[in-house]
RODO-2510 file (C-alpha; in nm, 4 decimals, decimal comma):
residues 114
     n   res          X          Y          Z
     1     x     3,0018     7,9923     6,8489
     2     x     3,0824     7,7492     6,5763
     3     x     3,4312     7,7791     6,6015
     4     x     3,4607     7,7283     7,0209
     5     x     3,2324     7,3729     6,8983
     6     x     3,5051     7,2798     6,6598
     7     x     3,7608     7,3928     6,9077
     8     x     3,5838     7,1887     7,1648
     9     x     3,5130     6,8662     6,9350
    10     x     3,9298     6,8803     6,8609
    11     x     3,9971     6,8863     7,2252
    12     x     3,7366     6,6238     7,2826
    13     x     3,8497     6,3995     6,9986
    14     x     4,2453     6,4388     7,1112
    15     x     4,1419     6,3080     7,4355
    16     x     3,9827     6,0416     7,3277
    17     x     4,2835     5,9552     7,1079
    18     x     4,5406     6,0134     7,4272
    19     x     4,3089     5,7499     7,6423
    20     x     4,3336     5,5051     7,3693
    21     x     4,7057     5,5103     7,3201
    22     x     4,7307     5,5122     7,6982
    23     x     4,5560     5,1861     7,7324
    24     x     4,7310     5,0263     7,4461
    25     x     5,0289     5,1046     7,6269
    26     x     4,9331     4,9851     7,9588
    27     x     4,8243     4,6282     7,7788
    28     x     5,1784     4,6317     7,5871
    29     x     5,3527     4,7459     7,9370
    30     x     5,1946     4,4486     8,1372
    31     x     5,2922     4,2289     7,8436
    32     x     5,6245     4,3156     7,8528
    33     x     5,6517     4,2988     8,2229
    34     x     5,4381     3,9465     8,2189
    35     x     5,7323     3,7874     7,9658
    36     x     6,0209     3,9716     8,1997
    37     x     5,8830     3,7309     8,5270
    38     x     5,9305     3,4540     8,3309
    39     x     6,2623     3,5235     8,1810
    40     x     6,3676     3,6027     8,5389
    41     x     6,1932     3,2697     8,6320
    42     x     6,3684     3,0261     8,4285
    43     x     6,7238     3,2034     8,3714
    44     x     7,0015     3,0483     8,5619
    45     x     7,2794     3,3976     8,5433
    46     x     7,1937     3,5893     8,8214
    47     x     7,2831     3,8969     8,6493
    48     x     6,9798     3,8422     8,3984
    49     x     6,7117     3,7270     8,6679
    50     x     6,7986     4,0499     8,8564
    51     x     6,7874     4,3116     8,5745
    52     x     6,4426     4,1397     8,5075
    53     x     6,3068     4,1710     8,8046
    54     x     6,3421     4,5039     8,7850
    55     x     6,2290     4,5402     8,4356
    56     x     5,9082     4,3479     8,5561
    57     x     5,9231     4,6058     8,8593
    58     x     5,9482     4,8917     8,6699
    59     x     5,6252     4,7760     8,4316
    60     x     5,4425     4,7249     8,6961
    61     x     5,5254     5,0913     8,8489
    62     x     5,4414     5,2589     8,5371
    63     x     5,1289     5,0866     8,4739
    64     x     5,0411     5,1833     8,8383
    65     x     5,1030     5,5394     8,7334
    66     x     4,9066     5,5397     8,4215
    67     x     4,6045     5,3692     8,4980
    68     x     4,5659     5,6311     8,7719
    69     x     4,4775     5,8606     8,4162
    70     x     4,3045     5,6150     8,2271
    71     x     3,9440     5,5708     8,1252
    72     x     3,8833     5,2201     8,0613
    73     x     3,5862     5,0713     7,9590
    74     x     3,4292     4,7756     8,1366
    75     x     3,6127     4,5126     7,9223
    76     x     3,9473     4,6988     7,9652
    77     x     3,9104     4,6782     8,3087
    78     x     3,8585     4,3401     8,3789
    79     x     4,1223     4,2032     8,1247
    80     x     4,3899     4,4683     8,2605
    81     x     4,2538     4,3629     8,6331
    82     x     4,3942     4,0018     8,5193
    83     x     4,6793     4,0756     8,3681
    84     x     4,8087     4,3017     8,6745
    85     x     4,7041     4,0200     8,9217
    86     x     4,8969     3,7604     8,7170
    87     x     5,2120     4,0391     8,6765
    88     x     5,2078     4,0798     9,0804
    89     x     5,1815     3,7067     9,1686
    90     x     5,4544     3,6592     8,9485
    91     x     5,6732     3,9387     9,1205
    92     x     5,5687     3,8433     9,4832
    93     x     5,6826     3,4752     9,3369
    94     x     6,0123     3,6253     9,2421
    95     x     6,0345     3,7439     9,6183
    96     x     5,9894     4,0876     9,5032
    97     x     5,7526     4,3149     9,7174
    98     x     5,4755     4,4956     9,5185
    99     x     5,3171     4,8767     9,6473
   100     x     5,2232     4,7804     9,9594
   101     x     5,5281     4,6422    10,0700
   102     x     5,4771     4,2642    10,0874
   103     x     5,4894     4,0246     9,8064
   104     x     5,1807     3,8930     9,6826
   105     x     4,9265     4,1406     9,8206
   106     x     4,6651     4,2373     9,5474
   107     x     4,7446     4,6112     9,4363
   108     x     4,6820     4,7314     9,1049
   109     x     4,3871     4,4698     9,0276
   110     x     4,1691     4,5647     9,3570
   111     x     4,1470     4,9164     9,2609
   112     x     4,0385     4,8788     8,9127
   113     x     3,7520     4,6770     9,1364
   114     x     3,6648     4,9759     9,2540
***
């Protein structure tokens, strides 16, 4: 019996540990899609704008995926919700559609909302 508790608090602890790094990697992911927009914003080679656009894309994509697995806390939520919002405004203002196909349409942040 003791050892299926200790078995159990390992599992329990790992998880916990697995949801943290996830979430620090979702905050570093929107960062680094965040300073991709703006690089693609102010760039004048076409070549560079492009292949950040789709780094910003491909954030955005991933952080779709793994927030879908996340448990954030209440604080997490909101300051992810933000940072999404700002990452698909600045897509949609790179004329770059988000999930649902048009640029600009609020994805990611509304069902964090939820």
């Amino acid at each position: 019996m003791v050892q299926h508790r200790k078995a159990t608090d390992a599992h329990h602890n790992l998880a916990e540990k697995l949801n943290r790094a996830r979430v620090d990697f979702i905050k570093l992911d929107l960062d680094a899609a965040i300073t991709f927009t703006s690089v693609a914003r102010t760039t004048r080679d076409p070549e560079t704008r492009d292949r950040n656009i789709a780094n910003a894309r491909k954030g955005y994509d991933t952080v779709r995926r793994y927030l879908a697995e996340s448990d954030l806390s209440r604080e997490e939520a909101e300051e992810i919700s933000d940072k999404v919002t700002l990452l698909e405004a600045a897509i949609a203002d790179l004329g770059e559609a988000t999930i649902n196909g048009e640029p600009g349409e609020p994805d990611a942040a509304a069902e964090l909302g939820d």
